[in-house]
Phi, psi and omega in degrees: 000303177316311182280348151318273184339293196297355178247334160286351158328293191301333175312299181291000135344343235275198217019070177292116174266134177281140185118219183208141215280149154257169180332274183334308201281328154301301173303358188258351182275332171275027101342273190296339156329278199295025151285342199265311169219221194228192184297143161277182227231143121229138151298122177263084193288138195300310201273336145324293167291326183268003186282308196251011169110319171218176191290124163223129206245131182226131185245157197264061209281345189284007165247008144305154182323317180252029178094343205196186209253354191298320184327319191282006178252345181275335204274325200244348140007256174319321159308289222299304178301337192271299189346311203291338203064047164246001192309093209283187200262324178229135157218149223217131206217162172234134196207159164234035141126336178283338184283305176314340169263312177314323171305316186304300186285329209256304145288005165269327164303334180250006186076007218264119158323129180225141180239097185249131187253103178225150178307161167286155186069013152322223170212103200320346198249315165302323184276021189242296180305320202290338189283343199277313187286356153123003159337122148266138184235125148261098167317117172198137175084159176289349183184178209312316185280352164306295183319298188293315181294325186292306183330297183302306207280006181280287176347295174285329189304294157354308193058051174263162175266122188265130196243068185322182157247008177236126178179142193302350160271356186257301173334309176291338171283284178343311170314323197297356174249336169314286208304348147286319174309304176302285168335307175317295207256070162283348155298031184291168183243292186243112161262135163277140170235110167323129190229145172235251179284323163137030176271306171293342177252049157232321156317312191282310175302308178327317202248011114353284203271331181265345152279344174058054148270177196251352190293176181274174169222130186224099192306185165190134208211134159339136145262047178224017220189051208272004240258302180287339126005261181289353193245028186248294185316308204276004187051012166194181202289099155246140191293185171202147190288119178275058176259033154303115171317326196219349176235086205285335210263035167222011180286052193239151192243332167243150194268175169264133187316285182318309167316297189285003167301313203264325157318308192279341169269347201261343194309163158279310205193187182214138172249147177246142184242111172294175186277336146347267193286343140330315204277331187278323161314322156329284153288339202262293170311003165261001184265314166322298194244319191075042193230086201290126188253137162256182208290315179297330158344300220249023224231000163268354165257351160304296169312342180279306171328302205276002169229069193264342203283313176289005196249041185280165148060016177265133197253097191292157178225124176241170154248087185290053188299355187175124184247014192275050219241114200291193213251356172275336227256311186271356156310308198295308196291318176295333179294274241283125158298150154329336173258037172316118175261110121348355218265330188281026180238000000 
């Protein structure tokens, strides 16, 4: 049923483009960004770099209109529809809240009907946003990918335009910010990515390769939540079981195919991070920075920690890709020693 659904994604989709944004296509998306707004900051923060050992450059996607780095893929999403003359009347998607705001913000700007599909026991300060933004949200399933297959079969009933979470025009915003980052910081050596559906580290490659640097890309991923893990060992798509707590924006049970096309010749390698050591990234970058991180936010600067030993004299690249984290949750995490039991969070 799931590799049905998946293929009819792509259907209700079209004009899917193969590859990865080129030079060009990042510079024409970050046109259409910075309409909305301008480069987010990155920092070479002090208590950071000593935290982990060696320079560490943290870049700030938790300072966008919505909190997190998606808004740049619904921005040229949607360009891409209007260039086309295709701009449909309703659209309709599924998330577990950052893709969904990036949706949100991006049809409401075009006049476009938006319908967001998130699991049930979302997170209540993300569906209060996505609703602020003129969202219809439905709660349907236990987790992303249930949300995402009802999502597709609304999509036909509907004949609404189905919004993947992976797609090559989502790719090209998404890039604009490696490709500030980079440009910022070139002496980077390594960056660490979060990976959920597999947007931000395919991006962090796309502008890699189009700036034709030599730095590393080092996916990170739940170990609670494994699915891009195992099916990057296996060369091909395997589920995996989701019982992450805290890092709801990497909470995917099946990986996307087009993502391991592109993840599997470029990745260096992949770290799995627990929600343990998330919730202390957490803390250690709001102790740090003053900057509040949600779990996924925060789970590229764990993996750089759990590998700190191995970075000396290395120029770390981190990502705070997302600060929406409601606020009872992120209370718990700041109360909580290192040794946090979590399951209640």
């Amino acid at each position: 049923m799931s590799a049905v659904l998946r293929e009819e994604e792509v259907a209700l989709a079209p004009r899917l483009l193969p590859g990865l944004p080129r030079l060009q296509d990042i510079e024409h998306a970050a046109r259409v960004v910075y309409r909305e707004f301008q480069a987010t900051p990155q920092y070479h923060w002090g208590l950071s770099s000593q935290r982990l050992g060696t320079d560490c450059w943290i870049k700030h996607e938790n300072h966008t209109p919505v909190g997190a780095f998606k808004i740049r893929g619904g921005l040229t999403y949607f360009d891409a529809l209007k260039q086309a003359g295709d701009l449909p009347s309703e659209v309709i998607s599924a998330t577990r809240g950052n893709h969904g705001q990036s949706m949100g913000w991006a049809a409401r700007a075009h006049g476009v009907a938006c319908t967001i599909v998130v699991p049930r026991g979302n997170s209540l300060e993300k569906n209060n946003s996505m609703r602020a933004l003129g969202v219809t949200l439905i709660e349907h399933g236990d987790d992303f990918q249930e949300s995402r297959e009802f999502a597709m079969r609304l999509a036909t009933e509907r004949g609404a335009h189905m919004v993947p979470s992976f797609h090559a025009n989502l790719l090209s915003g998404v890039s604009t910010y490696w490709w500030e980052f980079m440009l910022a910081v070139p002496q980077l050596d390594v960056v660490y990515v979060p990976i959920g559906q597999g947007s931000g580290a395919c991006s962090a490659i796309a502008a890699k390769l189009a700036l034709k640097r030599n730095l590393r890309v080092v996916g990170v991923v739940s170990a609670h939540a494994t699915t891009y893990a195992d099916s990057l060992a296996a060369g091909r798509v395997v589920e995996a079981p989701v019982t992450t707590q805290l890092a709801d924006g990497m909470a995917c049970r099946i990986a996307d195919q087009k993502a391991l096309d592109i993840l599997l010749p470029q990745l260096d390698r992949i770290v799995k991070v627990t929600d343990a050591e998330v919730a202390k990234a957490m803390r250690d970058l709001y102790a740090d920075t003053h900057n509040v991180a949600e779990g996924a936010g925060a789970a590229s600067f764990a993996a750089a920690m759990q590998e700190r030993a191995q970075l000396k004299n290395q120029v770390v690249g981190v990502t705070l890709c997302g600060g929406n984290v409601d606020s009872s949750v992120f209370a718990r995490v700041l109360e909580a020693g290192d040794q946090a039991d979590l399951s209640q969070s």
